[in-house]
N, C-alpha and C positions, 0 to 999 in steps of 0.2 A: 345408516341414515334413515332417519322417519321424515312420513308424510303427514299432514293432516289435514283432513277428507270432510271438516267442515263446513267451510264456503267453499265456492264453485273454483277458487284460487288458490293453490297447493302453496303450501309456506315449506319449503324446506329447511329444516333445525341441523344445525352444526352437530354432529357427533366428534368428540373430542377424544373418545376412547378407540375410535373404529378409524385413526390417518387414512389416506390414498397413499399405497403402497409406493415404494422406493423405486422410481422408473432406474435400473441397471442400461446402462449403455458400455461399450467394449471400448477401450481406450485405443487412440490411433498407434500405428507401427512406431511412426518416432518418438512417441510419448513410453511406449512399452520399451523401447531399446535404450533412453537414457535413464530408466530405472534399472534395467539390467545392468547396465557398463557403472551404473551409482555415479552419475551426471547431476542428477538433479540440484543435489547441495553443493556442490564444486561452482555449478553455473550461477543459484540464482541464493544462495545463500543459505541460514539455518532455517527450519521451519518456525514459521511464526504461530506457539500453541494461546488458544484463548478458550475461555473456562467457559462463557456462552456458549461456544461454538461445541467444544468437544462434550461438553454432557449435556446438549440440545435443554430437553424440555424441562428436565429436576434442578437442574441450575438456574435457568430463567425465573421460574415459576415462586424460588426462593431467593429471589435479589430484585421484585419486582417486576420485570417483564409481565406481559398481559399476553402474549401468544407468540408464535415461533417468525424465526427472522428469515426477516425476507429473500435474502440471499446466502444463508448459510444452514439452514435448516434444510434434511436429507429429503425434505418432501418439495422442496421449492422447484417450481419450472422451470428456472434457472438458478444453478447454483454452482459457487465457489468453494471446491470440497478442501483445499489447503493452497495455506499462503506461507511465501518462504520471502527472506528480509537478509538483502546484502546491502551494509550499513556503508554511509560514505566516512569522511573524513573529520566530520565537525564542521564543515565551513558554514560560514553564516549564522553558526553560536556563539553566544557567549562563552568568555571564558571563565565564569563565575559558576555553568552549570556543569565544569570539573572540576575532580578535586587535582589532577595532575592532568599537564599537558597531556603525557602519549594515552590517558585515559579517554580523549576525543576520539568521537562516533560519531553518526549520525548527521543531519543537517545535509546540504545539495549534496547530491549525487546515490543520496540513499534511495534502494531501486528495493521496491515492492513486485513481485511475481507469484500469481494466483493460479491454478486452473479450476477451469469455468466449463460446466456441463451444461448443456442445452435438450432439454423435455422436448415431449411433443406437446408437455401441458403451456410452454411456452407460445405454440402454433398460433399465427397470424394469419395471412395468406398461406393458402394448400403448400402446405412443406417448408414452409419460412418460418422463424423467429419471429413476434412482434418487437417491431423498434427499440421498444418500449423496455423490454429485456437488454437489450444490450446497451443500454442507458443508463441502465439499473448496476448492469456489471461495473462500469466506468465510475460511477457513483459510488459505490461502495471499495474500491481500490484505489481513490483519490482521496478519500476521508481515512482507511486504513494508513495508507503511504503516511499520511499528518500525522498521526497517532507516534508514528515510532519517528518525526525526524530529533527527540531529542539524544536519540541514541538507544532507547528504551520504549517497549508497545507501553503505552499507556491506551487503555481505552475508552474514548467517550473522552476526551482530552482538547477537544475542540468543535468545532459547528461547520460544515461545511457554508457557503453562501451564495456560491457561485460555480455553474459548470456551463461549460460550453462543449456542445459536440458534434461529429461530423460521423452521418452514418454511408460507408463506403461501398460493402458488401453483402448481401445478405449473408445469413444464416441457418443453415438449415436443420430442423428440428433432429433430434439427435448427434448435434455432434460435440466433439469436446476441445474447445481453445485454450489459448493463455492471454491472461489479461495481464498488463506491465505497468506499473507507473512509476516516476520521479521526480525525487522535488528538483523541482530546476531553481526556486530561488527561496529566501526568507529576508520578511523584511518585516522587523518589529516582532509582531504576532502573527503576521501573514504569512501562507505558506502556499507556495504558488506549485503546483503538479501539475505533469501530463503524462497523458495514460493513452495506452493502447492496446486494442483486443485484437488477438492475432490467431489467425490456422498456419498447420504448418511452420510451428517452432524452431524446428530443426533448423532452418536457415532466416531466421527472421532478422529481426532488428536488436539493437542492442545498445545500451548507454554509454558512452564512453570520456571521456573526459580528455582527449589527445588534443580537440581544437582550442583556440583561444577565442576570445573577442569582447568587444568592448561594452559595456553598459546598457550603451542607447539601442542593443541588440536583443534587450531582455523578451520585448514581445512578440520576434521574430524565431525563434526556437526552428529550426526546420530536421526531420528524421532524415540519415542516410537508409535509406531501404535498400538492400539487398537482393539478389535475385528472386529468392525463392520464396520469402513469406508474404504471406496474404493478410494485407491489414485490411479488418470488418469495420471498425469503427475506432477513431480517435477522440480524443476531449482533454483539456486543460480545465483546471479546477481551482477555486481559491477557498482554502480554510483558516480559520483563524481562531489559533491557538486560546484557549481558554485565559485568563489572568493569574498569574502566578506558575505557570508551566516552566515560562525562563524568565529568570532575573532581567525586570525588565526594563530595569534604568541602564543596563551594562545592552540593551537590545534596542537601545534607543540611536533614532541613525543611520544602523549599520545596514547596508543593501549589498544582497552578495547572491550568486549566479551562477548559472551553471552553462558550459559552454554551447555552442549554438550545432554544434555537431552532434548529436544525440546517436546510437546505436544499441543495441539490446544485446546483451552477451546469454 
């Protein structure tokens, strides 16, 4: 980093070549023991690989990008170092975006699972998270969720337009959560999520699909929580699928939903 000592007001210049080093934090006991036991892909699905993410800056830099992403770059105050992707059923697709029945995926109940590292460069209040971070987490695992509900990551696939959130717990600077989200419903081009940032995984929340219910229940969603996890922050989100993603005269109509019992597996 340079100064420059010409007027009495220091301008500091971005060095591009010199990053702020890679803040390392130790991952928690139950995060390190469902790596051991090889839990991680059993629970929350295959990893979800993306070519931004994994060659950060010489990928960007040659596909347009203008500087590194805001939540998945190893420099960021908050970051999401892998997201893994267990696909639902197809419900609330078309059946024109298979080529065979048992080839459906995707669509409600597909569950997006992230973990998410917290800086101190994050630091709001002495030892806390800004807000503002775990906003950002929620935000970017609502809009990933949309990307894969056709069965498939596509990315950059749609626009988010809408989040709503509720901040619960704090967070405190160095630690490392899991962020969750699910499409609970599609309707047209709409794709309706809800996400949530959790410590203490090991016994948290999990999505499930055992309840029923009716319709007029779609904006009533409510999480069974469980003893032990500690939910930081919730949010539902609305994105909508870019034009030509799903065949959209066969999308016309059709409203379909995910049951009101939500849990996290």
């Amino acid at each position: 980093m340079t100064m420059s000592t010409e007027s009495d007001d220091a301008v500091v210049e971005n060095d591009e070549a010199s990053p702020q080093e890679e803040e390392k934090i130790a991952e928690p006991d139950w995060l390190v023991k469902e790596r051991e036991l090889g839990l991680i892909e059993e629970r929350w699905g295959e990893p979800l690989m993306v070519s931004e993410w994994q060659n950060d800056d010489q990928y960007r830099s040659k596909n347009g990008w203008q500087g590194r992403d805001l939540i998945h770059d190893k420099h960021s105050p908050v970051r999401i170092t892998e997201y893994y992707v267990k696909y639902g059923e197809g419900q609330g697709l078309p059946a024109a975006l298979f080529e065979k029945e048992e080839d459906r995926k995707g669509g409600v109940g597909t569950t997006l699972t992230g973990i998410c590292t917290f800086t101190s460069r994050a630091e709001s209040h002495k030892g806390y998270c800004h807000g503002g971070s775990m906003c950002s987490v929620l935000d970017d695992a609502i809009g990933w969720c949309a990307f894969v509900a056709t069965g498939n990551c596509l990315p950059w696939s749609g626009f988010t337009v809408q989040i709503n959130t509720q901040l619960k717990k704090p967070i405190g600077v160095g630690s490392i959560l899991v962020v969750q989200a699910c499409i609970t419903k599609i309707e047209r081009r709409k794709v309706f999520v809800q996400a949530t940032l959790i410590s203490d995984y090991s016994s948290s929340l999990s999505f499930s699909s055992s309840s029923s219910f009716s319709s007029s229940d779609n904006d009533e969603h409510q999480r069974e929580e469980e003893p032990m996890g500690v939910v930081h922050a919730s949010g539902d989100g609305l994105v909508i699928l870019n034009k030509g993603v799903l065949p959209e005269l066969a999308t016309r109509g059709s409203l379909h939903s995910w049951p009101s019992s939500i849990a996290m597996t």
